[in-house]
C-alpha positions in Angstrom: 118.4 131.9 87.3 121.6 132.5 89.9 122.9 129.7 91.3 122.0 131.0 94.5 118.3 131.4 93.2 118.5 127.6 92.1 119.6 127.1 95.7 116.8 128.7 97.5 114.3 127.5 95.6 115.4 123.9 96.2 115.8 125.2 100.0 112.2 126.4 100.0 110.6 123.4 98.4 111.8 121.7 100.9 111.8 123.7 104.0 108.8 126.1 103.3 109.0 130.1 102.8 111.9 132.0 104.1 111.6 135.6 105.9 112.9 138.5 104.2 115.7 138.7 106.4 116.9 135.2 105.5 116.6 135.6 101.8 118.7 139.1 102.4 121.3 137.0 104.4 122.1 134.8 102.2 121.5 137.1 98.8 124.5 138.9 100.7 126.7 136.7 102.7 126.1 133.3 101.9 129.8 132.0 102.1 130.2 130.8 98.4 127.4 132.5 96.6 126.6 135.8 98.4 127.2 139.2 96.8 130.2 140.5 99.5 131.3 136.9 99.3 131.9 137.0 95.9 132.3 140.2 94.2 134.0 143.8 94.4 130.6 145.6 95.4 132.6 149.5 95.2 133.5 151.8 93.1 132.9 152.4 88.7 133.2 148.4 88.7 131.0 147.3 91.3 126.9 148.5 91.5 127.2 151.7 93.6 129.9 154.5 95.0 129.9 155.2 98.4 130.5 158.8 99.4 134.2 157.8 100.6 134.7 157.0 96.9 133.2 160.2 95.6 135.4 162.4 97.0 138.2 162.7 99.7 136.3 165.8 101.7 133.8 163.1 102.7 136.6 161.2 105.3 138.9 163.7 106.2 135.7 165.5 107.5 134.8 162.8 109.5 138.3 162.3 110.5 137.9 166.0 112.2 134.6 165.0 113.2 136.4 161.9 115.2 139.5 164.4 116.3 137.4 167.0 117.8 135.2 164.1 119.5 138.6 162.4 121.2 139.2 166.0 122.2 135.6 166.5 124.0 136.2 163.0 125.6 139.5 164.8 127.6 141.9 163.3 124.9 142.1 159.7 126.3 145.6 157.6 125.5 145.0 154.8 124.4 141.2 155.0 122.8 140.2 152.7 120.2 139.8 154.2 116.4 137.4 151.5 114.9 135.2 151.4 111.4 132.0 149.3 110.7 132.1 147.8 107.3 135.4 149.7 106.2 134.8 148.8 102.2 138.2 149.3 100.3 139.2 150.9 103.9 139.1 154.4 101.6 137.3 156.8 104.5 140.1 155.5 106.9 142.7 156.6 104.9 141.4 160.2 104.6 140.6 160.1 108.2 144.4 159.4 109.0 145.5 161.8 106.5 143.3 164.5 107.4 144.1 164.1 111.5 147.6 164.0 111.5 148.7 167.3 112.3 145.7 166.9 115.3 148.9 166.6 118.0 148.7 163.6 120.1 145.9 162.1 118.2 147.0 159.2 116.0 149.8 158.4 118.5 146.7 157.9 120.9 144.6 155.7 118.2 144.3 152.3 118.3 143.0 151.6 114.5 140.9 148.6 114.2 138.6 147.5 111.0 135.4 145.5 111.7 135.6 143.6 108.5 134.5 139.7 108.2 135.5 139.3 104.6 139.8 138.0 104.1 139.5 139.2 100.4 138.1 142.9 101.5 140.9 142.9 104.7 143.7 142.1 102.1 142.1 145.4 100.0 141.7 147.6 102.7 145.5 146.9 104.1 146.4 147.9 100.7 144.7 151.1 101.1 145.9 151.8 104.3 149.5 151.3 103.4 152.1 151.2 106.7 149.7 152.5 108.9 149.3 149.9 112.1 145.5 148.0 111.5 144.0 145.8 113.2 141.0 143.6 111.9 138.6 142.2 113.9 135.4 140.3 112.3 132.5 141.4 115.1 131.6 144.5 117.2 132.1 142.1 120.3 135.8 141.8 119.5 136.7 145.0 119.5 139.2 145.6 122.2 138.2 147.3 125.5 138.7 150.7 126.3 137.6 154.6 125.1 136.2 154.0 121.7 135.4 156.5 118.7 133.4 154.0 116.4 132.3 155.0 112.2 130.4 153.4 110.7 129.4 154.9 106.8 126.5 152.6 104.9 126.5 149.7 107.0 123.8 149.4 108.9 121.5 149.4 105.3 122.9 145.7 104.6 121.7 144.5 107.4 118.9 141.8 107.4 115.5 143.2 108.0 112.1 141.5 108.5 109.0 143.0 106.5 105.4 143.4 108.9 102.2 143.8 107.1 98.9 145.1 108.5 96.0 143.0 107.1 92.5 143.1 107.2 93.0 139.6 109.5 95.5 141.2 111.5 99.4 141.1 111.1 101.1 139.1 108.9 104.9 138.9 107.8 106.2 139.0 104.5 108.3 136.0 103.1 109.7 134.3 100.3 108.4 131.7 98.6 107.7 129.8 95.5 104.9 130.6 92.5 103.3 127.7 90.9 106.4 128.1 88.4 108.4 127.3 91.2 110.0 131.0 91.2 110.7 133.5 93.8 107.7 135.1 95.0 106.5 137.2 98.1 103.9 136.1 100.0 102.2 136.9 103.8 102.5 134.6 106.8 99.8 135.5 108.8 99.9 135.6 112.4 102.7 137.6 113.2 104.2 138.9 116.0 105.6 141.9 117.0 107.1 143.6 120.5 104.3 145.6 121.6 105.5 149.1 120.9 105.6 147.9 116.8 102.1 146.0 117.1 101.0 149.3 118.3 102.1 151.4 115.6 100.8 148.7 112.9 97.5 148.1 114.7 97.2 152.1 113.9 98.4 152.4 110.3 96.4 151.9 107.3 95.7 148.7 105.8 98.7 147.0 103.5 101.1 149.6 106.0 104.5 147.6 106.0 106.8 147.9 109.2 110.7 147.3 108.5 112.3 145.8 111.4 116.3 145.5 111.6 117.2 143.0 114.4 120.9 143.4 113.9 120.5 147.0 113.3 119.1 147.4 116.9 121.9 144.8 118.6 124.8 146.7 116.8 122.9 150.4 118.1 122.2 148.5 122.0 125.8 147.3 122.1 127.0 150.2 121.4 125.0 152.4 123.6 125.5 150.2 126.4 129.8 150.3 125.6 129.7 153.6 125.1 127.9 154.3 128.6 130.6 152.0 130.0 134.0 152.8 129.1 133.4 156.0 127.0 133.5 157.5 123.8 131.4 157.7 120.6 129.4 156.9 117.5 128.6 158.0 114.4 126.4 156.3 112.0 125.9 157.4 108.4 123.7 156.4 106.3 120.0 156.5 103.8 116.5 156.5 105.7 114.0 158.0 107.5 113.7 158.6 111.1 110.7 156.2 112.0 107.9 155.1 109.5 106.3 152.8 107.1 107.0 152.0 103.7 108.5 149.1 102.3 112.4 150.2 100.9 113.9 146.8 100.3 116.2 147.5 97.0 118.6 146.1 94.7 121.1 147.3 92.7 122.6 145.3 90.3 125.0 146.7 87.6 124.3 150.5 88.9 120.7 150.0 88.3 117.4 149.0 90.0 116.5 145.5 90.2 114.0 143.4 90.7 114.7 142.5 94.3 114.1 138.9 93.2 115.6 138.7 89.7 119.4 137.9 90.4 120.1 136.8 94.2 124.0 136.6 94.8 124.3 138.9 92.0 122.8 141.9 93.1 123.0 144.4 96.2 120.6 144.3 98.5 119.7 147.5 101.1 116.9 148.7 103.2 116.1 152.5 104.5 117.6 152.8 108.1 115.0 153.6 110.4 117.0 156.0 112.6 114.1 156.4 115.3 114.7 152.7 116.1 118.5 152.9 116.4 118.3 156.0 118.7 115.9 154.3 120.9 117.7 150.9 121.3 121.3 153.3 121.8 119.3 155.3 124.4 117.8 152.5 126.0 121.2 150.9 126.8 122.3 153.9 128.2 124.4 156.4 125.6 123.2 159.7 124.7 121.5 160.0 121.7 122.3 162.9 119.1 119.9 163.6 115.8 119.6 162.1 113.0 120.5 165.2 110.6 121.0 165.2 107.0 124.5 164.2 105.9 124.5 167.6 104.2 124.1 169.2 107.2 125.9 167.5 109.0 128.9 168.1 106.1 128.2 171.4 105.9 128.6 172.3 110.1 131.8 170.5 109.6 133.3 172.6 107.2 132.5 171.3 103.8 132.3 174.6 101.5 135.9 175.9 103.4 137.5 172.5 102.4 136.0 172.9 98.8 137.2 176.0 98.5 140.7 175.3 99.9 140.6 172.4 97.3 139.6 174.3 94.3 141.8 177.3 94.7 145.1 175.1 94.1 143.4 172.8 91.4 142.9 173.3 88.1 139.4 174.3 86.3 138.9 170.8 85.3 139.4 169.5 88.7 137.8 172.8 90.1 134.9 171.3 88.7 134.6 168.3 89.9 135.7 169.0 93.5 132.3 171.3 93.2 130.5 168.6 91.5 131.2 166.4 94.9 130.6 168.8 96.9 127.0 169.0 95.5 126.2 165.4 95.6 127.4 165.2 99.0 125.6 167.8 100.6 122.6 168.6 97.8 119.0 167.8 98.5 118.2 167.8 94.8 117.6 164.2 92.8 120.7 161.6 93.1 122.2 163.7 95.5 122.9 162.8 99.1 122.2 165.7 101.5 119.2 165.0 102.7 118.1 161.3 101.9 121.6 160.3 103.7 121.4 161.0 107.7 123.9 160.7 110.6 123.2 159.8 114.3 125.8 160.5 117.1 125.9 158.0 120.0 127.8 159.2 122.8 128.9 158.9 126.6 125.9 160.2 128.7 128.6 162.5 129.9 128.6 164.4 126.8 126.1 166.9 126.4 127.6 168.8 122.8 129.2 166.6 120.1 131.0 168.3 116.7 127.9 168.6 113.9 125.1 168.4 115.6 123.0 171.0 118.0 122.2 171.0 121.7 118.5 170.7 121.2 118.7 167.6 118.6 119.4 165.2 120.8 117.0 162.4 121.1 114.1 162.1 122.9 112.0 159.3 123.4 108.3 159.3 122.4 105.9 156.6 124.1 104.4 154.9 121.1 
């Protein structure tokens, strides 16, 4: 047993069950035994790679992607440059490096990392080398003014709450204790839900499971409603679905599956975005609303095979190879690779009616439940 586990269970014999979204809270942030808390999540050494860390194409796309948007926007001096959850600040680096030559464009950025954690900000300036940062540890403290906002795996981490359809109506899933006094699901009956998610649980099949991300949906409003304000835009990349049921809690602990329950502190914990959601609570505050498309896609209207190829024809075979290996695990849609199980949502100024990677016709439109 983690000592974390040791300390929940003494919490829930005393307190009664927890919801999922408190057990995920502290499994990942407690301040002395949560996993960001305490460990180097990233990377060979930690329990997954993020695409950043896969290969460099992955940021200096997105850098484009951001350079193109500033352009669209009418070039605005000065616009805020910001990340959510910037890791080892890896997809920031590439992003700098790859927009450089874009004339006027890092002069005009303002680069500011949302990061909470002092042992990840001390990383990530280490990355980032003499390039002017700025940290901030919330979305409300970024500063005011045009903003191009990234934000790559972040909003999976966030807390979610698990719905349940019974035979007896709905119910929520919690944490509790078994008669061994171990970590164990169970259902709190009763539940509520805002109408629109009653409505789509009252019409799923029995034992359906509705994910709901409360901070998901305030970090998609506020943004949608800053966006609509003082201009710019989003992009959010990331693994899900765009609206369902299913439940996708997960954890990884050494680059394996875990029993979600097995090692609490020591393990990562992540839940499918539901993309449906974020692009209504975005629209709803006012920001227009672009996708979700597949990461591959989205890589690949960006310029992904020209950058491979570019890469490849001054590296050598070994390299060669893996540049193309990358490539494919980026953009692929077969098993463990990210094209199509990964998917990015534009949020922009209502203004803006084409943003770089996606269509005309995919921007979102909102279905009554």
């Amino acid at each position: 047993m983690t000592p974390l586990a040791e300390h929940l269970s003494r919490q829930i014999a005393l307190t009664g069950p927890i919801t999922v979204a408190d057990y995920m809270e502290q499994c990942l942030f407690h301040p002395t035994l949560g996993y960001y808390t305490t460990r180097e999540p990233f990377g060979t050494s930690g329990d997954f790679i993020t695409a950043p860390e896969i290969s460099q194409m992955f940021g200096e796309l997105l850098g484009l992607w951001a350079a193109e948007t500033w352009l669209r926007l009418g070039s605005p001096a000065p616009f805020v440059l910001a990340e959510l959850g910037p890791g080892r600040g890896t997809m920031m680096a590439d992003m700098l490096r790859a927009t450089a030559r874009v004339p006027g464009f890092l002069e005009a950025a303002r680069v500011v990392l949302v990061e909470a954690s002092p042992r990840l900000r001390q990383i990530q300036a280490q990355t980032l080398g003499s390039h002017p940062v700025e940290w901030v540890g919330s979305l409300d403290e970024l500063p005011p003014g045009p903003l191009v906002l990234l934000a790559n795996e972040f909003i999976d981490a966030l807390p979610i709450r698990q719905f349940v359809r019974t035979p007896d109506g709905l119910a929520e899933r919690m944490v509790g204790l078994d008669p061994e006094g171990k970590l164990a699901f169970g259902l709190r009956p009763g539940a509520r839900l805002d109408p629109r998610g009653e409505a789509r649980l009252a019409a799923a099949p029995l034992g359906a499971v509705l994910e709901i991300c409360p901070l998901g949906l305030s970090v998609a409003a506020k943004l949608g409603a800053r966006l609509a304000t003082t201009g710019g835009a989003a992009l959010l990349v990331d693994y899900g679905h765009a609206g369902g049921f299913g439940d996708t809690l997960q954890a990884l602990y050494r680059h394996a599956f875990d029993d979600v329950l097995a090692h609490p502190g020591h393990a990562d914990l992540t839940a499918h975005v539901d993309f449906d959601a974020l692009a209504r609570a975005a629209s709803t505050a006012g920001a227009r609303v672009f996708g979700p498309v597949g990461q591959g896609e989205l890589l690949q209207r960006l310029g992904l095979d020209d950058r491979a190829f570019r890469l490849k024809r001054a590296a050598s075979e070994a390299d060669r190879e893996m540049v193309e290996a990358a490539r494919l695990r980026l953009a692929g849609s077969d098993e463990g690779q990210m094209g199509t199980l990964f998917k990015a949502l534009a949020l922009v100024h209502p203004a803006l009616d084409m943003v770089a990677g996606f269509a005309p016709g995919e921007a979102f439109k909102d279905i009554p439940a």
